[in-house]
C-alpha positions, 0 to 999 in steps of 0.5 A, a space after each residue: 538510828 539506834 534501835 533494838 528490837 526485841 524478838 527474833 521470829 518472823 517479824 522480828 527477822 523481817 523487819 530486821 532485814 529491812 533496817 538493816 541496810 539502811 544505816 541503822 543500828 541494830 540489835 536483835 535480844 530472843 533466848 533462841 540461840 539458832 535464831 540469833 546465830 542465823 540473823 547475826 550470819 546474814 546480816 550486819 547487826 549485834 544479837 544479846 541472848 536472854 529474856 526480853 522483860 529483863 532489865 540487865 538483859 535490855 542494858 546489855 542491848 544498848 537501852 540506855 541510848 537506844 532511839 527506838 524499842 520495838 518489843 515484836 517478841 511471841 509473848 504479849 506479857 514480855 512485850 508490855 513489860 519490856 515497854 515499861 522497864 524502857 520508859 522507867 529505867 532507860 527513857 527510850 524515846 519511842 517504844 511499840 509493842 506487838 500485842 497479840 491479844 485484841 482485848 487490850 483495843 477495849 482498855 487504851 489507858 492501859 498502854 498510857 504513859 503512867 502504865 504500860 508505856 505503849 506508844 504504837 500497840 500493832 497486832 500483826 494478826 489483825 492486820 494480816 486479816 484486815 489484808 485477807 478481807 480486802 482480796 475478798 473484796 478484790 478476788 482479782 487483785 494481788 495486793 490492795 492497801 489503803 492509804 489517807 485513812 481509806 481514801 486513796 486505794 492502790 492495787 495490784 494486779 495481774 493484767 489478764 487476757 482480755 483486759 482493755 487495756 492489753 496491748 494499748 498504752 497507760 495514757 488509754 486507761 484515763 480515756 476508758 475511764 470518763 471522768 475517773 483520774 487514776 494513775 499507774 504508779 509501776 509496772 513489773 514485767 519479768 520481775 523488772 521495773 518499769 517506770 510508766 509513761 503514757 506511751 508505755 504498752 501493757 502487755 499479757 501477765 504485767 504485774 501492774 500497780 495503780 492508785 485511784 480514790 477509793 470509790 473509783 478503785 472497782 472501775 480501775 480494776 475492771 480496767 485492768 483485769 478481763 473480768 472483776 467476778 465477785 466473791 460469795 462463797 469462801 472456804 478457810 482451811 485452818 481455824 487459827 488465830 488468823 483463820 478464825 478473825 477472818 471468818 468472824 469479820 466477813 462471815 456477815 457478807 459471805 457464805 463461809 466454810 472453815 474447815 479446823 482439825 482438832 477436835 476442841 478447836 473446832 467446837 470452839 469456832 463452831 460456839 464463837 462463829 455465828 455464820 459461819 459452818 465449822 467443818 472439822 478435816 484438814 484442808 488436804 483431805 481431798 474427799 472432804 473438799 469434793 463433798 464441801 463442793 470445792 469447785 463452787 468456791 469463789 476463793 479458798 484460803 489455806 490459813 494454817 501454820 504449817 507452810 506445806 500443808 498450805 501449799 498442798 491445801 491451795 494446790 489441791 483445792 485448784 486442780 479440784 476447781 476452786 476460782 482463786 486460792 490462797 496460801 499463807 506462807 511464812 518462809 519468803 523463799 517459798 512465796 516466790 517459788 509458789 506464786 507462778 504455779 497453781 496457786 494464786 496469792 502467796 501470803 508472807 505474814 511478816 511482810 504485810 505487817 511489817 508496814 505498821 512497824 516501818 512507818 514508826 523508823 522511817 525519818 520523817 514524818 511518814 504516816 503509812 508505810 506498805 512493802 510491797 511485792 514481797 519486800 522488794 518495793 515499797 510505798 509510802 505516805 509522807 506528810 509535806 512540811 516547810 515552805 520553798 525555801 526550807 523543803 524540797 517539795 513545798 511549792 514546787 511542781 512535780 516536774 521540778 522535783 529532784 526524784 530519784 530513778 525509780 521512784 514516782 510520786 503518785 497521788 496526794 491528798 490535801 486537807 482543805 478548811 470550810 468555814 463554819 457556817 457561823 463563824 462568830 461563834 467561839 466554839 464553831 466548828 471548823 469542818 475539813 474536806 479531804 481532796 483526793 488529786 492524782 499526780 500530773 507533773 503540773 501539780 504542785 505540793 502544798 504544806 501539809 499534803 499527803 504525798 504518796 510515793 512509789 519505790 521500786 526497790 526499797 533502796 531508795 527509800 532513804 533518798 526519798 525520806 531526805 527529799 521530805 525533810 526540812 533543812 534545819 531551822 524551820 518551825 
């Protein structure tokens, strides 16, 4: 696939990275010329210097028979204006745009064919905050994502002292839970994969991955972890565009303290929060913590854009007696060096957003895309399509599926029709109810289910994306 990608920051450089290596061609447009430099020596790709809204300079990346756009620049202007000129003058089949702003969400005919052109709008804040309220939810958890439009939930976890489940082997958690179905799709023990079978022993500081329905996810994780203690008290340090979403989104079921230390920024949380308390300080001010009574913080987030303040913020706020802190980190190379000290959760921004923007390159027809464990692993959600003789998976068990080592199918979701209770009636409507089943090596894939895949290493996502393909010919 032929794809350029407009902007060389953090989720440009990301999703670049995760492209690359799987025999796309990429080129890279930013009119930073360091950042072009560095991406162009790490990686097998083609940069164009220049301004992305420009119609020679979009000509010059190879437009003209380029089968993806994705415009992921820092400028919401130049991304809707680059998706215009990629319709009108270069035809390019498919174009996403990164828009920061959230009040476009109120004028969807803006980003129509006849105007901006827009077909995926994502906002990498939104979604990084949407993730930040799901591990408030979750304060134990170290990843949580949705799959199936919130019906099936997989999270991660960090199996404690004290949990059930250490030292006994994956086929108890079924037993322990009386009438759940979960599955745990991967384990990762010292950074290695492990594929799970039942007689596979849990042991001390497993990172654990696990999918369940939704509405049973919190007796899993109790399973999983020696206490599921809930959040009430949150403080954010950094009143950003991140810091502040998240305080508007959860400060109606949480008592927040948002701490902000420029002065003007400040008051305009303190006029556009309604519960939240605004406190104006660095989240390194070590006094300013004790007042604010650290030590009786369920959860502390370090939201800044400055990755060493959030490292010393989250540190700090840990040795003060905070219950789990956070760290929003930028550079993935301190996210790993900080997630085994006192810090709880490194957040990479550009690796929990990068999932909207796989999704729409990934072959197939693949509905969720999630990375998973800094980008090393990822899991999918990808519609099954054919019949036996055209796919790979319809109407086949689980256990005659060709799948490659190292990856596992782990749940489906299969969309059933109800009658209607009137059925002669010409406008009756056909109701739809959702099934959530768990993957057993009996279970057998039927068109049009949602099949959620793990893969422990991104290199296999290829051979998975071919597995779902139908052989030419089918309709």
């Amino acid at each position: 696939m032929k794809i350029v990608i407009l902007g060389a920051g953090q989720v440009g450089a990301s999703v670049a990275e995760n492209l690359v290596s799987e025999d796309n061609d990429i080129t890279v447009v930013d009119v930073d010329v360091p950042r072009l430099a560095a991406l162009q020596d790490r990686f097998d790709l083609r940069t164009v210097y220049g301004n992305a809204a420009s119609p020679t300079v979009l000509r010059d990346a190879g437009a003209q028979d380029a089968d993806l756009l994705l415009a992921v620049t820092q400028s919401d202007q130049t991304n809707l204006c680059a998706c215009r000129i990629a319709k009108t003058v270069f035809n390019i089949p498919r174009r996403v745009a990164r828009l920061r702003a959230s009040d476009f969400t109120e004028f969807p005919e803006l980003l129509n064919d006849d105007n901006f052109a827009v077909d995926y709008p994502i906002c990498p804040e939104q979604i990084v905050t949407d993730h930040l309220a799901r591990l408030i939810e979750f304060p134990e958890a170290l990843q949580v994502l949705d799959f199936a439009n919130g019906r099936i939930t997989l999270i991660a976890v960090r199996a404690g002292e004290g949990s059930p489940l250490i030292g006994h082997p994956v086929r108890d958690l079924r037993r322990n839970l009386s009438g759940v179905d979960a599955r745990i799709a991967a384990i990762f023990r010292r950074e290695r994969a492990i594929m799970p079978r039942g007689d596979t022993v849990i042991e001390i500081d497993d990172e654990v991955f696990c999918i369940a329905d939704t509405e049973h996810i919190r007796d899993v994780m109790h399973q999983l972890h020696r206490s599921e203690k809930r959040a009430r008290r949150i403080m954010i340090a950094g009143g950003g565009n991140i810091g502040f979403r998240l305080a508007k989104q959860i400060e109606h079921h949480y008592e927040v303290k948002i701490i902000e230390p420029l002065q003007a920024r400040a008051e305009f949380l303190a006029i556009n929060l309604d519960n939240s308390l605004v406190l104006k300080g660095g989240g390194t001010d070590e006094k300013l913590l004790e007042i604010e009574n650290i030590d009786d913080m369920d959860m502390f987030l370090a939201l800044t854009n400055d990755d060493e303040n959030n490292i010393m913020a989250s540190s700090l706020a840990k040795r003060l007696g905070a219950g789990r802190v956070l760290a929003l980190i930028n550079r993935r190379s301190y996210v790993d060096l900080v997630q085994s000290g006192p810090i709880d959760i490194a957040i990479s921004p550009a690796q929990v957003s990068i999932g909207a923007l796989l999704a729409h390159v990934r072959r197939g027809d693949v509905a969720v895309v999630h990375s998973l464990r800094r980008g090393a692993a990822e899991a999918l959600e990808l519609v099954a399509h054919g019949d036996p003789r055209s796919s790979a998976v319809c109407g086949k068990r689980i256990a005659e599926i060709n799948l490659p080592e190292g990856v596992t199918i782990a749940a489906l979701v299969r969309n059933r029709e109800v009658a209607p209770v009137d059925s002669t009636h010409p406008r009756a409507r056909v109701e739809r109810n959702y099934e959530v089943l768990m993957a057993h090596h009996d279970t057998v894939i039927q068109p049009d289910d949602h099949v959620i895949v793990f893969c422990t290493s991104r290199s296999l996502v290829p051979a998975v994306e071919e597995l779902f393909q139908v052989k030419p010919g089918f309709l």
